[in-house]
C-alpha positions in Angstrom: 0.0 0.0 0.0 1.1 3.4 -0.6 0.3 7.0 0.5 1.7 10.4 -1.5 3.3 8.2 -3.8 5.5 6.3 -0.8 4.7 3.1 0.8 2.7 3.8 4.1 4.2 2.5 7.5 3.5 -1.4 8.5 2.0 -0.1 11.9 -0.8 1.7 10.6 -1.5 -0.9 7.9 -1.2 -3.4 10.6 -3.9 -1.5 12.5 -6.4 -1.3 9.6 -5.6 -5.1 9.1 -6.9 -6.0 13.0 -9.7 -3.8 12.6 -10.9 -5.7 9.1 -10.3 -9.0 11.0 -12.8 -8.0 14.4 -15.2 -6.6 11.8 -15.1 -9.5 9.4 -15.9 -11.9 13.2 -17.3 -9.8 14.7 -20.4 -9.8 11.4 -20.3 -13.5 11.4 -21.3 -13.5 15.2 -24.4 -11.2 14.8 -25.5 -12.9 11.7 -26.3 -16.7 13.1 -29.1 -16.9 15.2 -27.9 -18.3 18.6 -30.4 -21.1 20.0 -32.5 -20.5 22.8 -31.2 -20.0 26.1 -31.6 -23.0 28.3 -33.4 -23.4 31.8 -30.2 -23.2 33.7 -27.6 -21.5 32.6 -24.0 -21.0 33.0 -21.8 -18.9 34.7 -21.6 -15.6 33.0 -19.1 -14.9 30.4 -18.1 -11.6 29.3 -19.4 -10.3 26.7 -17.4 -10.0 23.0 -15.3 -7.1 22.9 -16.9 -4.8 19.9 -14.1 -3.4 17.6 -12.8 -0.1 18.3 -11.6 2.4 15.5 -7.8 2.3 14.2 -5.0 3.8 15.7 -3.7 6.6 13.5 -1.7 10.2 14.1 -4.0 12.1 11.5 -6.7 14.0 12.8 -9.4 12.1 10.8 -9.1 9.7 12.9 -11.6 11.0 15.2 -14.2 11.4 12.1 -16.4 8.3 11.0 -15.5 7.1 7.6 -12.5 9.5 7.3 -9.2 8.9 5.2 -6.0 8.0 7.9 -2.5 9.2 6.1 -1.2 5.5 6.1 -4.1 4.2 4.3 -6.4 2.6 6.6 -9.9 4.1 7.3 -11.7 5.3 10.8 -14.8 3.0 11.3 -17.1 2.7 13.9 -19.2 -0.7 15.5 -19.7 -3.1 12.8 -22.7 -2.3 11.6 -24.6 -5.6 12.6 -24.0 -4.9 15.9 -26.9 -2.8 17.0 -28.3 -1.4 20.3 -30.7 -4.5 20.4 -27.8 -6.7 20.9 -26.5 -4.5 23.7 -29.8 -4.9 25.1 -30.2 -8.6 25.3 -26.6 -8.9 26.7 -27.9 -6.6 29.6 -31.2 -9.3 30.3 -28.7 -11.8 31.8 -27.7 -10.8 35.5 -24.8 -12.0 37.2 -27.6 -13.5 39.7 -29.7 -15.6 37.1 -26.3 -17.8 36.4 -25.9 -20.7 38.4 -22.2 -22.9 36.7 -23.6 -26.2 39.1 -26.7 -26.4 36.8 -25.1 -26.4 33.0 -26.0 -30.1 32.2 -24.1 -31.6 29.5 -27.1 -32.0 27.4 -27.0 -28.3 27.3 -24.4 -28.0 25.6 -24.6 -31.0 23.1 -27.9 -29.1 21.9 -25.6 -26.4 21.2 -23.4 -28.6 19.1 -26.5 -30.0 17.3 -27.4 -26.4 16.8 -23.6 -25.4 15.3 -23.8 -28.9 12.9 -27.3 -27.7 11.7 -27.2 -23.9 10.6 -23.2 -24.7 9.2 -24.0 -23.5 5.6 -22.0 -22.2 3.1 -22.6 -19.0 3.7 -21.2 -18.6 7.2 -18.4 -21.1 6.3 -18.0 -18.2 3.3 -17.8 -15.1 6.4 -15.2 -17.6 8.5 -12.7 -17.2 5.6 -13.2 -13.8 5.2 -11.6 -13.2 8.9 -8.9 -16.4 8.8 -5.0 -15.0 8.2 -4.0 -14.4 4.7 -7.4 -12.9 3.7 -7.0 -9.3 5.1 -8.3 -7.1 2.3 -7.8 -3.1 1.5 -10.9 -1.3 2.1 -12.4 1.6 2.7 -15.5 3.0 4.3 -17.9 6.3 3.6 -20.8 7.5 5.9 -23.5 9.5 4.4 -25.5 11.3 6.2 -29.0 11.5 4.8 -31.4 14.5 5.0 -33.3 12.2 7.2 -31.1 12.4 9.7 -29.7 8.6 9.5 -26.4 7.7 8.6 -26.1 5.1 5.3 -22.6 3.1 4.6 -20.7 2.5 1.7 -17.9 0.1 1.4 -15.4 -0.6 -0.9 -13.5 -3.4 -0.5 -10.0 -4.7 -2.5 -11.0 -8.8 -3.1 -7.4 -9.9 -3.2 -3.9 -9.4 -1.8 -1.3 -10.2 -4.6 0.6 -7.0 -5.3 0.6 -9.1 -8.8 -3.1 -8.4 -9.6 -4.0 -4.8 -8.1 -3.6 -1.9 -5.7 -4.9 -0.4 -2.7 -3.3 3.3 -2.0 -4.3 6.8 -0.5 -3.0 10.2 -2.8 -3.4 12.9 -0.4 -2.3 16.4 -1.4 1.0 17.3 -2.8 3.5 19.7 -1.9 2.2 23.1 -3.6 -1.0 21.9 -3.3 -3.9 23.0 -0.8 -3.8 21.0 2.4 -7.0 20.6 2.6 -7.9 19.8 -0.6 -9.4 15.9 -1.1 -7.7 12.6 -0.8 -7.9 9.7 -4.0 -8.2 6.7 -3.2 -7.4 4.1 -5.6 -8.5 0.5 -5.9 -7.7 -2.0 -9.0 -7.9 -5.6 -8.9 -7.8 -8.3 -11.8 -8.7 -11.2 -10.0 -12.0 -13.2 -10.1 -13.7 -10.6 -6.9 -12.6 -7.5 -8.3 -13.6 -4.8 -6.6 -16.6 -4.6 -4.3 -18.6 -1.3 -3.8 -21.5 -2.2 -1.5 -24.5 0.2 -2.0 -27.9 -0.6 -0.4 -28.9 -4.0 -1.4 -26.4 -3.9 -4.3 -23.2 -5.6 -4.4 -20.8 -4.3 -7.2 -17.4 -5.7 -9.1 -15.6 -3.4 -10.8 -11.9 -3.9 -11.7 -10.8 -0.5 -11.2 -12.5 2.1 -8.6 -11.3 5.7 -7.9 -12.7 7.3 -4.5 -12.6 11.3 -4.1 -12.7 12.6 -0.4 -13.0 16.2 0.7 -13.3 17.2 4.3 -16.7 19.2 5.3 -16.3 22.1 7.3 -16.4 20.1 10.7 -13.5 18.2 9.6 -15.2 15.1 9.0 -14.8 13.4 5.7 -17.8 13.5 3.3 -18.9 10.5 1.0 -17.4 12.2 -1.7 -17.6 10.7 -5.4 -16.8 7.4 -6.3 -15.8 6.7 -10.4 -15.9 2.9 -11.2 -15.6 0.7 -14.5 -12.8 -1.1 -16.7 -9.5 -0.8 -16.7 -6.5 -0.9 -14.1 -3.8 1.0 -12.2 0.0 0.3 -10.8 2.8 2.0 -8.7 5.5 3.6 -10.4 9.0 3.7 -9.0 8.7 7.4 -9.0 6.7 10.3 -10.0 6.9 11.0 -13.8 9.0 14.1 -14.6 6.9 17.6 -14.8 3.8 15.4 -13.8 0.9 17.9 -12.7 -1.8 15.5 -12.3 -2.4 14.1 -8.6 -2.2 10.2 -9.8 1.1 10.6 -11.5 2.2 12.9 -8.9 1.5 10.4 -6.2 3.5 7.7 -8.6 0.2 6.0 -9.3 -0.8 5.3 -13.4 -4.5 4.7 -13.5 -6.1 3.5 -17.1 -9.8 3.4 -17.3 -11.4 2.6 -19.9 -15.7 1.6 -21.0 -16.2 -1.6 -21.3 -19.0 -3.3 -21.6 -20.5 -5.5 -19.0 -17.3 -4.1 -16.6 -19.8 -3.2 -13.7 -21.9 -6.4 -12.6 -24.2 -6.0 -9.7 -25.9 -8.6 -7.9 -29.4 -8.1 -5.5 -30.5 -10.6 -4.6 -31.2 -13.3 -7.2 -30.9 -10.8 -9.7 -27.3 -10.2 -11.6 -27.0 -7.1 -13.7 -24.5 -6.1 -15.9 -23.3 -2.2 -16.7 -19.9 -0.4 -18.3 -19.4 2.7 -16.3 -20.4 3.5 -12.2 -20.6 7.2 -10.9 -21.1 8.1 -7.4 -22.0 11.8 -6.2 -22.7 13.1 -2.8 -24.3 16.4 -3.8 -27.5 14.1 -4.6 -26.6 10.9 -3.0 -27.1 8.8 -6.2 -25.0 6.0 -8.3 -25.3 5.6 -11.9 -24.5 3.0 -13.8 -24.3 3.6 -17.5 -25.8 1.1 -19.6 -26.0 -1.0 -21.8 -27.8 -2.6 -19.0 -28.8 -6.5 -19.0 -30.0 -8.5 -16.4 -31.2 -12.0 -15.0 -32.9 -13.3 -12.5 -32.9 -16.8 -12.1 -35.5 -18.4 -9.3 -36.5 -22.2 -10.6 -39.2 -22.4 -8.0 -41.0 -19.6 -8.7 -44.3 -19.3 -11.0 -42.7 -16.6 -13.3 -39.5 -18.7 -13.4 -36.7 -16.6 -14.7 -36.9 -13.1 -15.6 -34.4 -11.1 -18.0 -34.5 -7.6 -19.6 -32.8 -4.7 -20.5 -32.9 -0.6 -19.9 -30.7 2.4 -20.7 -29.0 2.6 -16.8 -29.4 2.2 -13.1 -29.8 4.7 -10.5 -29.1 3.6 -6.7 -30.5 6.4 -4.5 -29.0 5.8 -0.9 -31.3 8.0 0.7 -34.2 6.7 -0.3 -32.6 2.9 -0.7 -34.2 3.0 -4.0 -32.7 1.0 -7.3 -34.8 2.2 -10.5 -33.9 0.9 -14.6 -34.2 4.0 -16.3 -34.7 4.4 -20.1 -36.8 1.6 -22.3 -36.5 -0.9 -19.6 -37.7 -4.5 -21.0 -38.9 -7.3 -18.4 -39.5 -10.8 -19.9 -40.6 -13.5 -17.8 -40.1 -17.0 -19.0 -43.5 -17.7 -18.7 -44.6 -15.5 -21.7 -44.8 -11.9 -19.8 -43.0 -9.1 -21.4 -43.2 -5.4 -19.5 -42.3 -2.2 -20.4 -42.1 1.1 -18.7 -39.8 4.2 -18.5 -38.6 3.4 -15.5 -38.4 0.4 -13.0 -38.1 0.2 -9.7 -37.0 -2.8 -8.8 -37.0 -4.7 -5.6 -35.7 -8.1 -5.7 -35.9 -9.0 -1.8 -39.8 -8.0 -2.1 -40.2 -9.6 -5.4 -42.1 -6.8 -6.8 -41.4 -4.3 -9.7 -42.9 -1.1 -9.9 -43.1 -0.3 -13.8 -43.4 4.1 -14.0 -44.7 5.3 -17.2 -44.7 9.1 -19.2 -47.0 10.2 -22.0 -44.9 9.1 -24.6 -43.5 5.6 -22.9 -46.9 4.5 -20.6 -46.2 0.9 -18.7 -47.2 -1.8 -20.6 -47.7 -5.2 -19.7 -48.6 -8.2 -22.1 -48.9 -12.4 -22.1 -50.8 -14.0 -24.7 -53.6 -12.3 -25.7 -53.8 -10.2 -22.1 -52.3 -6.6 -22.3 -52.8 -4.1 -19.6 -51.2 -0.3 -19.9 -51.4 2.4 -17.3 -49.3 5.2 -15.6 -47.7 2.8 -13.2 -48.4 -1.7 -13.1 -47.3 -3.5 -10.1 -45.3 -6.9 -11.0 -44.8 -9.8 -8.7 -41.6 -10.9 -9.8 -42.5 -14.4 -8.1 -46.4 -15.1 -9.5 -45.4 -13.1 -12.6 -48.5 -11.1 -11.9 -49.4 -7.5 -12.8 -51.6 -5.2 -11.2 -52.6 -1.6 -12.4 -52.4 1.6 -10.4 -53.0 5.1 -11.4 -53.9 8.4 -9.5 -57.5 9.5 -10.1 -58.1 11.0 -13.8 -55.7 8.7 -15.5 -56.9 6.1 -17.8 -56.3 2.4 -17.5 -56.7 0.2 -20.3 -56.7 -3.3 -21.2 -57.3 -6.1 -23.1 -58.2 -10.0 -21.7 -59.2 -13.1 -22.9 -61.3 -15.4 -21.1 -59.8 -18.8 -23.1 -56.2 -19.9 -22.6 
């Protein structure tokens, strides 16, 4: 790793590397359901320490999702870790455990427990925090105009200086102090990139993160530019270089390429070229062509594929819409198409938006139905219409099959 152009100090990388390990634990013990206490139970055991924010001489530090010189990134709790759990640690007095009545059965059902939720997935978050998987990554807190605070993480998926970088350009000499930190992120092999937004995981290869501080000295969310291509160290910094990359020693190369920016919600995979990230509205867009799948064998619609223009991820509103001649079709025979699309593949539903000139249309066989906005369950591959008052529904259905 490597900040202004110079390999960061091993303490402060160290640090970041402890605090991706507790995290990475630390999620796998809030996710799994822990079995029902039994009648009598042990004698207490303190409760799991909660990761505490990196060590770091920069001031930003102190300031939730802010830069640190040597690279690593000030994070708070992990995020699955909420004030319910400190609640239900609090329900078990000192005076309710009794060490004389914890049978062995107890804790063979505990075992049984462990055998039966092992899956995949939780064998999948145990990697994540063994030795030899610490990854780069970095952290931005937005602070909504609701007043709530919304994460977004990118993460380097592999370690081999051979196949990416992880480094931290801060200003240069001559340059403002204060002005905003790059962050840079490349990575050939097979997990790329991750930039997690809402219910959206992204791969990129190649991600550039922009950083100012806001007048309180906390770092904003600033802009995050995402697609093809890749980046390297130099030795040193080109001669008469004015740009901050090649100041910093750092070549960047990005480049469109089609299908570059794959998201995944869900059961649904999508497929971009180009991903931009701003704080001043709080949205990332994905530049299309956009394709998609959704693949569910057990449901009535069974798979569902399209196509639209681009995405748009609001954070604030943890919104993902399909803007611009978005296509749905279902394999059983349905094809939609709207405007927009906002799509919601946790509550299987799709809400199809029309205009004037593009109204939302649905058809199957000799069934079409077109309004200002159609409800679709994704799972029954069922549509619904819904309009304000004054706006005209039509439709056309057969009674045979």
């Amino acid at each position: 790793m490597r900040s202004n152009g110079r390999k960061a100090g091993g303490w402060g990388f160290a640090a970041a590397l402890m605090v991706g390990l507790a995290l990475s634990f630390g999620a796998a013990l809030a996710q799994t359901p822990w079995p029902a206490a039994p009648s009598s139970p042990p004698a207490a055991a303190p409760a799991p320490a909660k990761p505490g924010q990196p060590a770091g001489n920069s001031p930003a530090a102190a300031s939730p999702g802010a830069v640190l010189e040597d690279g690593s990134a000030s994070e708070q709790t992990a995020p699955e870790e909420s004030a319910a759990d400190a609640g239900d640690a609090g329900e078990w007095a000192d005076d309710d455990w009794d060490a004389g009545d914890w049978a062995d059965d107890d804790w063979a059902e505990i075992e049984r427990w462990a055998e039966e939720t092992a899956t995949p997935e939780g064998a999948e978050r145990a990697a994540e925090a063994a030795p030899g998987n610490e990854y780069s990554s970095l952290e931005l807190l937005r602070q909504g105009d609701d007043g709530q605070q919304r994460r977004i993480r990118v993460v380097r998926k592999g370690t081999d200086d051979a196949s990416g970088i992880f480094t931290i350009c801060q200003p240069q000499e001559g340059e403002d102090p204060n002005g905003p930190s790059l962050a840079v992120f490349s990575e050939s092999g097979a997990g790329g990139v991750e930039i997690s937004i809402d219910k959206n995981l992204i791969r990129v290869p190649l991600a550039l993160v922009t950083q100012r501080q806001r007048p309180d000295g906390t770092a904003g969310d600033g802009q995050i530019e995402a697609g093809g291509g890749t980046a390297r160290l130099l030795d040193e910094a080109p001669a008469g270089a004015t740009d901050r990359l090649s100041r910093c020693a750092v070549a960047a190369e990005s480049r469109d390429v089609p299908g570059a920016v794959q998201v995944t919600q869900g059961q649904t995979q999508l497929t971009g070229q180009r991903l931009k990230y701003d704080e001043s509205d709080g949205v990332a867009r994905i530049d299309g062509p956009i394709t998609f799948r959704r693949d569910v064998p057990d449901s009535e619609s069974g798979d569902l594929s399209g196509t639209s223009g681009s995405i748009e991820v609001d954070v604030d509103r943890e919104r993902t819409v399909l803007v611009g001649n978005v296509v749905l079709n279902s394999s059983g025979g349905r094809v939609s198409r709207a405007a927009r699309v906002e799509y919601d593949d946790a509550a299987n539903l799709a809400r199809l938006i029309g205009t004037p000139e593009q109204p939302a249309v649905t058809t199957r066989g000799q069934e079409r139905l077109q309004a200002a906005e159609i409800l679709y369950d994704l799972d029954r591959d069922e549509a619904v219409a819904w309009a304000s008052a004054g706006v005209r529904i039509s439709g056309e259905f057969s009674d045979g099959p």
